[in-house]
N, C-alpha and C positions, 0 to 999 in steps of 0.2 A: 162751170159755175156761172160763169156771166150768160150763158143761153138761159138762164132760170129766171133773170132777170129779163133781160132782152135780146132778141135777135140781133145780131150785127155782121151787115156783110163782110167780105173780105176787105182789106183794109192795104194800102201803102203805107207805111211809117216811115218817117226821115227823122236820121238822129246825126244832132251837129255836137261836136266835142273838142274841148281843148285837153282833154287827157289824152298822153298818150296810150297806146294800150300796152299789153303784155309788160307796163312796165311796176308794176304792184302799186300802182294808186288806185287798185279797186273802182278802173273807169268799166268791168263787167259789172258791179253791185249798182255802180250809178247809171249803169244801162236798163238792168232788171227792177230799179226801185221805182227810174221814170216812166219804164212802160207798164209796170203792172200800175202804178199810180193812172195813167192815163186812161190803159184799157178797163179798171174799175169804175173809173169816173165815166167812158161812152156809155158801159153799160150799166149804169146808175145799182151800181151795186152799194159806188160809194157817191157820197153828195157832193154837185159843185160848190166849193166853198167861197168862187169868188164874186161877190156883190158889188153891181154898179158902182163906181169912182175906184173901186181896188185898182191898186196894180198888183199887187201878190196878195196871196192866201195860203193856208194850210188848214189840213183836214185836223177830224176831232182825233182824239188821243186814240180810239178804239178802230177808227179808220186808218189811222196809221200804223197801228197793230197789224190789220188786214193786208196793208200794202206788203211790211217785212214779210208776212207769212209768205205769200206769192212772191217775193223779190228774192226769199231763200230759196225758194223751188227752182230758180232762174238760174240760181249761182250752182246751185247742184248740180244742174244738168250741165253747165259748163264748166264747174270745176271737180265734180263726184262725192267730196268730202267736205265742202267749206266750213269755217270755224263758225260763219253767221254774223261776224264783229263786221264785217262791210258792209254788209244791206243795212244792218244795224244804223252803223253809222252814216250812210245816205240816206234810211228814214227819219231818225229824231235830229240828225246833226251833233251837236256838241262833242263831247268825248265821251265813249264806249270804253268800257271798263273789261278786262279777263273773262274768260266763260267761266262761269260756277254751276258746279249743278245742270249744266246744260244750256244756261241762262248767259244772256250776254249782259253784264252787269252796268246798268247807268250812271257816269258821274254827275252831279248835278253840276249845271252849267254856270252859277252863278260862285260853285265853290271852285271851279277849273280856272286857273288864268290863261291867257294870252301866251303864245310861246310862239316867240320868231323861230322860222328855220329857215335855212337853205336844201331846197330842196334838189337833187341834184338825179339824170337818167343818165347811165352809164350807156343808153342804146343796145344792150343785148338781151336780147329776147331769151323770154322763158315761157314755160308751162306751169302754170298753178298744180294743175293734176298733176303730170309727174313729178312736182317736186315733194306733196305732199304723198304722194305712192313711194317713191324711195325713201324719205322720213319711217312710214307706216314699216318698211321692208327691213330699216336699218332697228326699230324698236325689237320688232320679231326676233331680230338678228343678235342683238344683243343687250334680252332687256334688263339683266343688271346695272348695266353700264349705260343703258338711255332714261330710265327713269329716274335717277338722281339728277341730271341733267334738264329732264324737263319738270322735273320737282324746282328745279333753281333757276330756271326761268320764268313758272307760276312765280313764286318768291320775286321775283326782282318788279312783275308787272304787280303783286302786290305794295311793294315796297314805292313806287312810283307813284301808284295810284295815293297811295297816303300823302308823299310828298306834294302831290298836284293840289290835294283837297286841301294840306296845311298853308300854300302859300299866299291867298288871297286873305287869309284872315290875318296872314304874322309875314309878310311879306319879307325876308330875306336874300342878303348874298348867297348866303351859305347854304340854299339850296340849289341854286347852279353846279356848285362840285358835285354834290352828291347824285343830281339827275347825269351828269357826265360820266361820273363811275359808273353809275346803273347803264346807261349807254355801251360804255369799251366791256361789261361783261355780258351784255345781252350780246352783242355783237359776237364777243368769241364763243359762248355758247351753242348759237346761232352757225357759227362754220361747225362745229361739232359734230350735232346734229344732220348735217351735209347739204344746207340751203345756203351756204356761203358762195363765191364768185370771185377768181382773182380781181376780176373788174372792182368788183365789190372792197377788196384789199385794200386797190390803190386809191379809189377813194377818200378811204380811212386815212390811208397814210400821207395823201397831199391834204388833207384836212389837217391833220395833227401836226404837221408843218408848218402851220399858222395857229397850233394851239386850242383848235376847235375837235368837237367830238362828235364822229357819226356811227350809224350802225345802218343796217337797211332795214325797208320797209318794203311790206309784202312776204309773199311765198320767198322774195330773194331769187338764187339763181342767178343774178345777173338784174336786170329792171331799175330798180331807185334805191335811194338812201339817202337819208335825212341828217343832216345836222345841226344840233342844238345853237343857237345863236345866243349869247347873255344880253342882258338893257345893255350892260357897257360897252359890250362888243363894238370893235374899231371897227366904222364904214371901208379905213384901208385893206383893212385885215379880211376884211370880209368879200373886197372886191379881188385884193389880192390871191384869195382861196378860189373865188370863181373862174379868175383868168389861169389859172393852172391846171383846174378839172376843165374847163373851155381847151385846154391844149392838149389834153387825154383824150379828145375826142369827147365828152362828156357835155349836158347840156341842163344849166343849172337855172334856177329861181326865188326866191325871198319872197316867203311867204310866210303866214301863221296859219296855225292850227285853229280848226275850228269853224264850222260853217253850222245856219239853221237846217239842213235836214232838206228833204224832199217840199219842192213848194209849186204852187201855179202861178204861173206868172198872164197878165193880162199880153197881149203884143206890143201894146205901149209903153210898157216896161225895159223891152229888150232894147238892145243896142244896134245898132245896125248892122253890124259883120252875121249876127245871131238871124236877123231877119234876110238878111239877103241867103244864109245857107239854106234857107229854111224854105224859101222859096223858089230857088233854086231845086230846090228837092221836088 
């Protein structure tokens, strides 16, 4: 597609990354979303959006469509089946809602809040593809018994998604409990299914230790898992949970959810560890 537009020689690419990989933060989606963003943009398929004094830009809504399309194609080839929800959410950023329809469903960003987590890599690697080919084997295998299961899982990621959308307008306590619950039963679902990890257990269970709720993120298998953080949530409580997944051998973060999306950044912008990988490269 890009030779229709322009010739372009062959090319070196250098890619600098604080994700780890193989471990379900979808650092394969934010690989395929920045290079098909880049290789669109050499080959003026799509337009530079960034104009003198920028330091960042973003493309128009219909060129950002264009990236996900190429950034799915990306995820395919390396993971065979992807759900689409991580290129998703590396092109528009905010929160990415359940597939419906085939469609990865948008929450709007102004109705989503803020939600600290601790994000935590248990360090064992996995495979997206086969975790999602044994899933695909275990349905075949027994699909009375897998599709109420993943019928109650659609249900919870619906149930969430309500919860997310109600909280910025009627801000409550009382929806921390109820995102926690939805948590401990995604999660056991989730081992069900057979994308769990004892890594992934102990986790859960030094988390619950200190009264916090995780479940994992990703294909699972082993990789990462999140836990939900409340406002009130104790800095001890919180540091205390990390120096004990820290003693698991595990390697944790305090962060929130939610980024803008696939962007160009001017080189003035970047940080210096960014530039120095970069040329380095």
């Amino acid at each position: 597609v890009c030779l229709c537009f322009r010739d372009i020689p062959s090319v070196d690419i250098v890619v600098w990354s604080e994700l780890p990989t193989g471990a379900g933060l979808g650092s394969s989606a934010a690989y395929a979303v920045s290079l098909a963003a880049a290789l669109l943009t050499a080959c003026r398929a799509i337009s530079c959006p960034l104009k003198e004094g920028d330091s960042t830009a973003r493309w128009t809504e219909e060129e950002l469509t264009l990236i996900n399309s190429w950034a799915f194609q990306g995820e395919r080839v390396i993971h065979g089946n992807p759900s689409g929800v991580d290129n998703a959410v590396g092109t528009w950023g905010g929160a990415q809602g359940a597939m419906e329809r085939g469609e990865v469903m948008s929450l709007a960003a102004s109705r989503v809040p803020t939600l600290r987590i601790l994000l935590t890599n248990t360090k064992v690697p996995r495979s997206t593809k086969v975790l999602v080919a044994g899933v695909k084997e275990k349905i075949l295998k027994f699909p009375a018994i897998m599709k109420p299961v993943l019928d109650s899982i659609d249900a919870i990621s619906q149930e969430c998604q309500s919860v997310l959308e109600a909280m910025p307008a009627n801000p409550s306590p009382e929806h921390y409990p109820v995102l926690e619950e939805l948590f401990d039963i995604n999660q056991h679902h989730l081992n069900v299914i057979g994308v769990g990890h004892p890594s992934l257990d102990r986790l859960c269970r030094v988390t619950a230790s200190h009264g916090l709720h995780s479940k994992l993120t990703g294909a699972g298998g082993g990789g990462c898992g999140i836990t939900l953080l409340r406002p009130d949530t104790s800095p001890l409580a919180v540091e205390a949970a990390k120096q004990d997944l820290c003693a698991c051998g595990f390697e944790c973060w305090e962060t929130n959810i939610g980024a803008p999306g696939v962007t160009l950044h001017h080189p003035s912008s970047l940080n210096a560890q960014v530039l120095h990988a970069l040329s380095e490269g």
